[in-house]
C-alpha positions as CSV (number, residue, x, y, z in Angstrom):
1,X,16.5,-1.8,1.4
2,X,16.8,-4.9,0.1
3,X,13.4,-6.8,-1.4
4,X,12.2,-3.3,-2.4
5,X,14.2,-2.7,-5.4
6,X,16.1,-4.5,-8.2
7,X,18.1,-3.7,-10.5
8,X,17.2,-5.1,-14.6
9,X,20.4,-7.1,-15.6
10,X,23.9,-8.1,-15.9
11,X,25.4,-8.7,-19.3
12,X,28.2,-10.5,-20.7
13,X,30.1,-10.7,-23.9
14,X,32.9,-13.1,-25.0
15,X,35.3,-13.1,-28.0
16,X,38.3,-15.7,-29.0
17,X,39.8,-15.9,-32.8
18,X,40.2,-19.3,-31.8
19,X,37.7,-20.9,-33.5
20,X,38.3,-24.4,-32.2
21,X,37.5,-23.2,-28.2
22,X,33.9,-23.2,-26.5
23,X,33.7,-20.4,-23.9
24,X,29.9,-20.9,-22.6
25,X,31.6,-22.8,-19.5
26,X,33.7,-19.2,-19.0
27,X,30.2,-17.2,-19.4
28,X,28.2,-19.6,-17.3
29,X,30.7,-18.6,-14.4
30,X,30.7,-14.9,-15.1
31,X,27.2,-14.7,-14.9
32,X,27.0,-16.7,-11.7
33,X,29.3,-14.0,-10.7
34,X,26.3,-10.9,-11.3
35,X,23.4,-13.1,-10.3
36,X,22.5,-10.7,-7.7
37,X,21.7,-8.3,-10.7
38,X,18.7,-10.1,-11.8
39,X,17.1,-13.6,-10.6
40,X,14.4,-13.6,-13.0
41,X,15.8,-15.5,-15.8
42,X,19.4,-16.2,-17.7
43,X,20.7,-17.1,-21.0
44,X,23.4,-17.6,-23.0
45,X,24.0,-17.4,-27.0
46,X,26.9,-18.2,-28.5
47,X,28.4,-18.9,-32.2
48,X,30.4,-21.1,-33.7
49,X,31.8,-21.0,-37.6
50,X,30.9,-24.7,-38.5
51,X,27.2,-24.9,-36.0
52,X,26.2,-21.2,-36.3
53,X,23.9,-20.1,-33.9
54,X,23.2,-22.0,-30.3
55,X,20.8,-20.5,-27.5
56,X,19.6,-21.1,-24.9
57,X,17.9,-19.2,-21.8
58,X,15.3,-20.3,-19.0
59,X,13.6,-18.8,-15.6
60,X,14.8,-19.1,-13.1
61,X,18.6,-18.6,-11.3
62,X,21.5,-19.4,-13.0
63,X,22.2,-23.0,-11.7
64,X,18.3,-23.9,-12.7
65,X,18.7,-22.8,-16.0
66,X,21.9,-24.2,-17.6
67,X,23.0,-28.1,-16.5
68,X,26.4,-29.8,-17.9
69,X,24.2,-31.2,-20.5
70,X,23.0,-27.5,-21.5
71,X,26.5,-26.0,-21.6
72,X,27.9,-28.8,-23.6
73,X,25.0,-28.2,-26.4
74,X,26.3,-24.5,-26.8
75,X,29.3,-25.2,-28.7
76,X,31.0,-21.6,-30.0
77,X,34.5,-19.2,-29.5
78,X,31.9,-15.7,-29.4
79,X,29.3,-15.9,-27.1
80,X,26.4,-13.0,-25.1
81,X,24.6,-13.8,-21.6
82,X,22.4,-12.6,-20.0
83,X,20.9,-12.2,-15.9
84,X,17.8,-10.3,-16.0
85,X,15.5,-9.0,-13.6
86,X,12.4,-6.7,-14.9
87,X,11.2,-3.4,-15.2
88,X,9.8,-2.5,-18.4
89,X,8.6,-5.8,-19.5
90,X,7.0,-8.9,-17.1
91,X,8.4,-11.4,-15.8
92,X,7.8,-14.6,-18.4
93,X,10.3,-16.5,-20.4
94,X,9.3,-14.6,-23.8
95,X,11.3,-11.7,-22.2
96,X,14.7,-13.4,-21.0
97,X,17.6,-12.6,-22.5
98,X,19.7,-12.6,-25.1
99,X,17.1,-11.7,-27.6
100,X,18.0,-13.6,-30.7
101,X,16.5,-13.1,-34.0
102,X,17.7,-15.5,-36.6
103,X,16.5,-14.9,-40.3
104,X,18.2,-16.1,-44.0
105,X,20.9,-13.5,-44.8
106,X,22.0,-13.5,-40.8
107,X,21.7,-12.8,-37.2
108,X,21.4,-10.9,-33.7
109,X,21.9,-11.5,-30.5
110,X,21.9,-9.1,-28.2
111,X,21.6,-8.8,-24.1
112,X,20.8,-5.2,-22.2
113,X,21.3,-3.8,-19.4
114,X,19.1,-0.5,-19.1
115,X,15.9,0.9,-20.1
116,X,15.0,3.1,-23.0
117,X,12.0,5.9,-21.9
118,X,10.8,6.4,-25.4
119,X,10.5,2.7,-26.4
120,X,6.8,2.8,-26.6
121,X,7.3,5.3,-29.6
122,X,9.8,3.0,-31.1
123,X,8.1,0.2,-30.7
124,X,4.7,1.6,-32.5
125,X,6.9,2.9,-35.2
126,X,8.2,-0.4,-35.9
127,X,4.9,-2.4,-35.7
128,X,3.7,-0.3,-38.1
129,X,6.6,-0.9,-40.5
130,X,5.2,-5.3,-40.0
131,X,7.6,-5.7,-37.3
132,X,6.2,-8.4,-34.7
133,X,7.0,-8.5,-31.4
134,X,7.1,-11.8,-29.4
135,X,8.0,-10.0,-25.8
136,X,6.8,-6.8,-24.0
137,X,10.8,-6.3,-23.4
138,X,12.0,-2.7,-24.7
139,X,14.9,-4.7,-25.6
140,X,13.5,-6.5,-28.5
141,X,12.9,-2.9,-29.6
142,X,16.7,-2.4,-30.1
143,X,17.2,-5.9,-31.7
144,X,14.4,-5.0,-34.7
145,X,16.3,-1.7,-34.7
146,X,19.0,-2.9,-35.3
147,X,17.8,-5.1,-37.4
148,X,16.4,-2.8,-39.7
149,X,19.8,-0.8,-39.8
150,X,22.4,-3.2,-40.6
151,X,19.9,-6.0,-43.2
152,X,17.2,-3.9,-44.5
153,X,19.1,-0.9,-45.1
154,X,22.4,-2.5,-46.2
155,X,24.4,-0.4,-43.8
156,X,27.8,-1.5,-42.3
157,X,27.2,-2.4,-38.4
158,X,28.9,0.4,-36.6
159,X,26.6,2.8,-38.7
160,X,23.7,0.2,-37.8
161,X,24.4,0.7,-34.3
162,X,25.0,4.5,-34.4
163,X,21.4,5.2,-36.0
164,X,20.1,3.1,-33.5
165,X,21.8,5.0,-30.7
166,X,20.6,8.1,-32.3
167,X,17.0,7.2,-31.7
168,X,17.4,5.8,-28.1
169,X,16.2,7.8,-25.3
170,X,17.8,6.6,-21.8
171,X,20.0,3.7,-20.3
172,X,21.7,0.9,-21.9
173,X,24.6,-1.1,-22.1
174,X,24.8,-3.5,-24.5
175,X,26.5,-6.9,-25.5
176,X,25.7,-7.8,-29.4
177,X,26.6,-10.8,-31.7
178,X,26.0,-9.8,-35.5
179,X,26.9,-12.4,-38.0
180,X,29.3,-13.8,-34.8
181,X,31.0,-10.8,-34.2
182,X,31.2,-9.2,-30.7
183,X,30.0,-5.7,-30.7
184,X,29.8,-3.8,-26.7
185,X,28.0,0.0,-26.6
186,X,27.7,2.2,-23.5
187,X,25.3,4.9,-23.6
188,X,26.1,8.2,-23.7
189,X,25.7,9.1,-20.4
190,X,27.4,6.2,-19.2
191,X,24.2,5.6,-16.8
192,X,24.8,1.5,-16.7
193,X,28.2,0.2,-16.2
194,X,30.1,-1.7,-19.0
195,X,33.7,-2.6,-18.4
196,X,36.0,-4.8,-20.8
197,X,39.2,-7.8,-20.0
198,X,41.7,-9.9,-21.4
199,X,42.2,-13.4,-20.7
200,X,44.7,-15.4,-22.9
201,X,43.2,-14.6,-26.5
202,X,39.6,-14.2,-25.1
203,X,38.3,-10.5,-24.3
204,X,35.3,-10.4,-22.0
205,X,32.7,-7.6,-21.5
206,X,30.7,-7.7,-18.6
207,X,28.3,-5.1,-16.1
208,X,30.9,-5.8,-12.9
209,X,34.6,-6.7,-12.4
210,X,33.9,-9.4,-10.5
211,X,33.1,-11.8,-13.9
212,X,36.2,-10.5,-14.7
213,X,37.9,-12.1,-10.9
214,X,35.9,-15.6,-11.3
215,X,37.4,-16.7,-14.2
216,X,41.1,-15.1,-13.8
217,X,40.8,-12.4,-16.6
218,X,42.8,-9.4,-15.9
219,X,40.7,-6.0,-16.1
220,X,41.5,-3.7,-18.8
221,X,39.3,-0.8,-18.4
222,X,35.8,0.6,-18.4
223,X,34.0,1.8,-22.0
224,X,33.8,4.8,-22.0
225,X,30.3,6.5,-22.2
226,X,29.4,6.3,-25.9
227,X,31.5,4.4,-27.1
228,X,31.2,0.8,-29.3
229,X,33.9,-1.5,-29.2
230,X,34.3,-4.9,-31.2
231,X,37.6,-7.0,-31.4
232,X,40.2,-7.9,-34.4
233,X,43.2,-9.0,-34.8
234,X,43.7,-9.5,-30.9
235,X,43.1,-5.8,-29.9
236,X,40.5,-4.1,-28.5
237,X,38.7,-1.8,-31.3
238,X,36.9,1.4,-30.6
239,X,34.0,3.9,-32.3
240,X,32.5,6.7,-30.5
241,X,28.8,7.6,-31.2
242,X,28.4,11.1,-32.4
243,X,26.5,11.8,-29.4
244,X,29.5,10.6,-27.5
245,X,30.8,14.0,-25.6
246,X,27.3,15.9,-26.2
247,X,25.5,14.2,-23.1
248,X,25.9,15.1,-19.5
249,X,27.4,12.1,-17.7
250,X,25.0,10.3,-15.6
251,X,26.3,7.5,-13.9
252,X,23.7,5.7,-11.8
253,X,24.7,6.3,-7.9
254,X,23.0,3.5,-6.7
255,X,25.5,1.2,-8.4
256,X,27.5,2.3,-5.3
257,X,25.0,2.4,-2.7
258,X,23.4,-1.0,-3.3
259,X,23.2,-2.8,-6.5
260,X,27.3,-3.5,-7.3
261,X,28.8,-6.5,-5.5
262,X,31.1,-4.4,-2.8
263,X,34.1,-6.5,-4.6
264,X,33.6,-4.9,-7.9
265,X,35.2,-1.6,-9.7
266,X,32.8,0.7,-11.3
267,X,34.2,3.7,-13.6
268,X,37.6,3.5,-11.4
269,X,35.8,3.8,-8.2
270,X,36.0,0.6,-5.8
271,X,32.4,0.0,-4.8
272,X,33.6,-1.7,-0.8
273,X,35.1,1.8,-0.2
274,X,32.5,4.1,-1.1
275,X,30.0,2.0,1.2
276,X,33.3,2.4,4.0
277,X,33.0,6.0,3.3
278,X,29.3,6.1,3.6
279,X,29.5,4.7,6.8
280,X,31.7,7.3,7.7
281,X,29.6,10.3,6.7
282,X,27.1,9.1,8.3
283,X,29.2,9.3,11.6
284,X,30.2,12.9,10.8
285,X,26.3,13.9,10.1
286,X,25.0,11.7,13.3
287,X,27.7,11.1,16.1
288,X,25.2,8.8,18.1
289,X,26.2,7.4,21.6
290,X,25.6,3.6,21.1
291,X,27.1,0.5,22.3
292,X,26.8,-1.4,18.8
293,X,26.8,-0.6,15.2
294,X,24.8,-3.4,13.0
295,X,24.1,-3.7,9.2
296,X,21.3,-5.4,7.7
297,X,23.4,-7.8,5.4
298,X,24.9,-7.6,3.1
299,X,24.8,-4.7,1.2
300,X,25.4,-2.4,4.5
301,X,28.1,-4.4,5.9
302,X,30.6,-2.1,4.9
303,X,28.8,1.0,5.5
304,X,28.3,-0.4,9.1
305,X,32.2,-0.9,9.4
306,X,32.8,2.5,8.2
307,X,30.8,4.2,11.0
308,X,32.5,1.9,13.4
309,X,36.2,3.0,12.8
310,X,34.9,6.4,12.4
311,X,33.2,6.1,16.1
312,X,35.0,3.7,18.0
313,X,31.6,1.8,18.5
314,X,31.7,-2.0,18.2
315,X,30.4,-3.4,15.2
316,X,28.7,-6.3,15.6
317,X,26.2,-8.8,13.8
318,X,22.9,-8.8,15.3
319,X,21.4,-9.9,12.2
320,X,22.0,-13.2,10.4
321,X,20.9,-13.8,7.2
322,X,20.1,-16.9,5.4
323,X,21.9,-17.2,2.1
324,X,19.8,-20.3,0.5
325,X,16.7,-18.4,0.7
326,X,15.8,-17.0,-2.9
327,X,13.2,-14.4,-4.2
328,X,10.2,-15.5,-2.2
329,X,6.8,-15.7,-3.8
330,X,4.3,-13.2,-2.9
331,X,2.5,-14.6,0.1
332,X,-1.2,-14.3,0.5
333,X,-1.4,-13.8,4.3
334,X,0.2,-10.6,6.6
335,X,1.4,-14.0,8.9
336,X,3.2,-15.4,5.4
337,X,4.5,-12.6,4.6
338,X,6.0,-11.8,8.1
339,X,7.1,-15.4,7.7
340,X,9.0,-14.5,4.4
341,X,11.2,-11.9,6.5
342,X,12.0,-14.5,9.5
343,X,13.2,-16.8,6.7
344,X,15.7,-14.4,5.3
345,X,16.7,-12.3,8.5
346,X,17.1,-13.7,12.2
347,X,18.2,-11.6,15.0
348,X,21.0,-12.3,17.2
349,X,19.2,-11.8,20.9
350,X,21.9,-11.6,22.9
351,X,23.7,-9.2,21.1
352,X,20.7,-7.1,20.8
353,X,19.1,-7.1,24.0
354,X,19.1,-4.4,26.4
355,X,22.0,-2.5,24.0
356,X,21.3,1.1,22.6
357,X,21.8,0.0,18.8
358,X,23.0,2.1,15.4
359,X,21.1,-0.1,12.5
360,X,22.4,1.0,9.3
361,X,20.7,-0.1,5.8
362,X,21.3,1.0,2.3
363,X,17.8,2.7,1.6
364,X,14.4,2.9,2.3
365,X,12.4,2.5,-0.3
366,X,8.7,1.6,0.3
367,X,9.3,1.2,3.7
368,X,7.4,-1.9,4.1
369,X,10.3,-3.9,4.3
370,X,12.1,-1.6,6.9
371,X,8.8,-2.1,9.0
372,X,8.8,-5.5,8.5
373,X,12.5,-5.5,9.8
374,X,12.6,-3.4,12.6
375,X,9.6,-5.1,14.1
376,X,12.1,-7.9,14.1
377,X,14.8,-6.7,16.0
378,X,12.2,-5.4,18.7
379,X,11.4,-8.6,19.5
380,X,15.2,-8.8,20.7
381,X,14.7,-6.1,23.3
382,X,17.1,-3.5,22.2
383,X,17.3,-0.5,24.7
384,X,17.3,2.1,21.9
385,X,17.2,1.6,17.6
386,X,19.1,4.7,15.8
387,X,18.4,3.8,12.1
388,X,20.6,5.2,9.6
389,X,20.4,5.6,6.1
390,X,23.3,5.3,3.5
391,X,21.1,6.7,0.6
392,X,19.1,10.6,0.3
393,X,14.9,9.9,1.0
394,X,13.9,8.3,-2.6
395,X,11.2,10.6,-3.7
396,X,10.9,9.6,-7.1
397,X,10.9,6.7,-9.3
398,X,13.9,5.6,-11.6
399,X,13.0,5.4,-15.8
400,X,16.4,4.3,-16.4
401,X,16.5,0.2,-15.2
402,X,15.9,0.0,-11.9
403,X,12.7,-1.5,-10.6
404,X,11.8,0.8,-7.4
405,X,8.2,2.3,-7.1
406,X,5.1,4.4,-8.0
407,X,5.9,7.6,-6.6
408,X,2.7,7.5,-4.8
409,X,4.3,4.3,-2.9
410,X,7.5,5.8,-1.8
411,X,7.5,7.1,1.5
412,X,9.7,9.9,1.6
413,X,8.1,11.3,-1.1
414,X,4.7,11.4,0.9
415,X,6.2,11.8,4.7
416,X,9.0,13.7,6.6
417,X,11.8,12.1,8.2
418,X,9.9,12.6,11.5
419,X,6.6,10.6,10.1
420,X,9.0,8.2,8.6
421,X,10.8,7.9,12.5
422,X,7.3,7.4,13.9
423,X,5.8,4.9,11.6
424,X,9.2,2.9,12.2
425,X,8.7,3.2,15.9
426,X,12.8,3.7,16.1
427,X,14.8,6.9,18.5
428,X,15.9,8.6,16.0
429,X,15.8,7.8,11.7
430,X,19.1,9.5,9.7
431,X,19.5,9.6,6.0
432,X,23.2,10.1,4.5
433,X,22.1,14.1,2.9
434,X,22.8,14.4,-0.7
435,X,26.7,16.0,-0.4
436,X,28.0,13.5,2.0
437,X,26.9,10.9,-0.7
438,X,28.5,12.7,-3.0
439,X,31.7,12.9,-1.5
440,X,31.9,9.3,-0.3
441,X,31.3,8.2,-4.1
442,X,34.0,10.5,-4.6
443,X,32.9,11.6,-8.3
444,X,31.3,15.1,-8.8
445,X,28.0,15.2,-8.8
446,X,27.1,16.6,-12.2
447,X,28.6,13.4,-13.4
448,X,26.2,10.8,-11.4
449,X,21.9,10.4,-12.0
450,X,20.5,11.1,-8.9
451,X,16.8,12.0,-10.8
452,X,15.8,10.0,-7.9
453,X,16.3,11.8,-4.7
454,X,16.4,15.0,-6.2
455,X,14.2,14.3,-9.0
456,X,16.6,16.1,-12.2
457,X,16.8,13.3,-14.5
458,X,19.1,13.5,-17.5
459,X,16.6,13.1,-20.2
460,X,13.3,14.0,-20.8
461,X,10.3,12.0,-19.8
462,X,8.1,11.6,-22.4
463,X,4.6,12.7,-21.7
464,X,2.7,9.8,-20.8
465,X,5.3,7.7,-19.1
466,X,3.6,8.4,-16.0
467,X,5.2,6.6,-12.6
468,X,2.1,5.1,-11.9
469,X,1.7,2.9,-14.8
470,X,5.1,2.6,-15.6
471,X,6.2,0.2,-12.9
472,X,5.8,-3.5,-13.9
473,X,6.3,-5.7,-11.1
């Protein structure tokens, strides 16, 4: 559902030989392009031979952060940006992205998309080696890592990064500049999505294909879980980890069921088609006699078109949503707060009223927003609400990048489908079950995470992570 989860970031990484060109323009656009992965802040480093080092990052979206002016000031042929939303780490301009240290012999910069379990370990270890940290971020963690690796212990940087790697427990994809160079690593579960492509003389990394679409560059494929790739010489270069091959793959399934743009490619699997075939495994598990099938926009638009074909029910848009709204702030009044949902959803009356309705949404989450929502479309008098789900109950929370809940808060971990049906005050509630999603993703299910319907995560938790105090807001 959207408004109860996020996902942590999109990341970009850009290489040219061509010395005399500026690409910060090219990753301005690409991370327009994954704003929806995180509205909390952006930023974009880049390097030039003559200048060195420019950076610059801010709160905010995108088109608040960077102005002409801004761009123009960034002058450099390799570059790193960053979108970020949080979850380990709060939301405050010492944690946006890239994190950039910058010290005599050299430099880092380094944007990730992820989140490492055991980086409260890490991080102790390093304060208490005089390393001092500036964010609460676990991925200034890495940086000093990495730092340590390559500077203090005079090792070259693939064996930098591969005793880094070594150490890290959980998600992360990563875009790095050492020294200028252009360094891309996928962990080795391949749990966030990392994809490389050529344009001209320029390669491009990036979280989603559509960076790729904005600014023409043709796709060349995904890296590969565990591996690091950097660029010479025009080509694309490659070094797998040791762990590379060791790990179970554990590609996150809600890329699919929510957080991708429906116009991206993940791992070779079209994102728009899975949510088609949601939407028509859903039909198969809940053949409902309805007049109208309606999404909540956008991320359920497809899923709603899929059940359609599948049913020969009209699909139709009873809600409308209002695309200039962005993250609202937290509102101190139950009236505000209902106010906040009006502002972002409006229902279509006449399309709703008096018509036995199939609602289809993403996931529920919390389940305040589905409340929240549903009350909504009563006002417009439906005759019957069927409300079907396109992901398994959430019953536990996510470690791995993705801002969800306590798991005291979720409420399929604390109610059946039946409580959840009567606290919604809908006919009948229907989540896609656990195979169907697996075969509309259409990759076997030992290869995806799915720690958080069915709680088998592929890493250890370290003792002490506990859900409750985990979850930063």
């Amino acid at each position: 559902m959207q408004g109860e989860m996020e996902d942590k970031c999109g990341i970009i990484g850009f290489h040219s030989e061509d010395q005399s060109k500026d690409v910060a323009s090219l990753v301005y656009y690409s991370l327009y392009a994954l704003q929806h992965r995180g509205q909390e802040s952006a930023g974009i480093a880049t390097f030039n031979t003559d200048t060195g080092l420019s950076f610059h990052c801010g709160m905010g979206l995108v088109t608040d952060v960077f102005s002409n002016e801004k761009i123009q000031s960034l002058p450099g042929h390799n570059a790193v940006g960053h979108v970020r939303y949080s979850t380990t780490g709060q939301s405050k301009i010492e944690n946006s992205q890239p994190f950039v240290i910058d010290f005599g012999d050299g430099f880092i910069a380094m944007a990730h998309n992820g989140d490492i379990v055991n980086s409260g370990e890490l991080k102790e270890e390093l304060i208490n080696e005089g390393f001092y940290f500036r964010s609460d971020s676990d991925s200034e963690v890495i940086c000093y890592m990495l730092k340590k690796e390559h500077y203090d212990n005079d090792k070259d940087v693939l064996a930098a990064i591969e005793a880094v790697c070594d150490k890290l427990v959980g998600s992360y994809a990563l875009t790095i500049l050492v020294d200028g160079d252009l360094y891309g690593v996928r962990d080795p579960m391949g749990i966030k999505p990392l994809a490389v492509a050529k344009r001209d003389d320029e390669f491009i990394l990036a979280s989603e294909t559509v960076a790729f679409d904005v600014i023409n560059a043709e796709y060349v494929r995904d890296i590969v879980p565990g591996e690091v790739v950097y660029f010479k010489d025009n080509e694309i270069k490659s070094h797998m980890l040791e762990s590379a091959g060791e790990c179970k793959l554990s590609h996150c399934m809600f890329e699919y069921v929510y957080f991708a743009r429906p116009d991206s490619t993940i791992d070779g699997i079209n994102v728009y088609e899975t949510r088609m075939n949601i939407g028509r495994q859903l039909h198969e598990l809940y053949p409902i006699d309805a007049d109208v099938v309606i999404p909540v926009p956008d991320s359920s638009i497809p899923a709603a078109i899929g059940y359609s074909r599948a049913s020969g029910i009209p699909y139709g848009e009873g809600l409308i949503k209002n695309r200039y709204v962005g993250r609202t702030f937290i509102m101190p009044t139950q009236e505000e707060r209902e106010l906040a949902v009006r502002l972002k959803l409006n229902p279509i009356k006449k399309v709703l009223k008096g018509k036995k309705i199939i609602l289809i949404d993403d996931s529920i989450v919390r389940g305040t927003t589905s409340k929240q929502l549903l009350d909504l479309v009563k006002e417009a008098e439906p005759a019957e609400i069927h409300f079907l789900v396109g992901c398994p109950p959430v019953i536990s929370p996510c470690y791995y990048g993705v801002a969800m809940a306590t798991k005291k808060e979720l409420i399929a971990a604390n109610y059946s489908t039946e409580e959840i049906r009567e606290q919604l005050g809908v006919d009948s509630l229907g989540y896609i079950t656990l195979p169907a999603l697996v075969k509309a993703i259409g990759m076997p299910e030992e290869n995806l995470c799915l720690g958080c319907v069915n709680e088998k995560y592929p890493t250890e938790i370290p003792e002490g992570l506990e859900a409750e105090t985990y979850y930063k807001p």
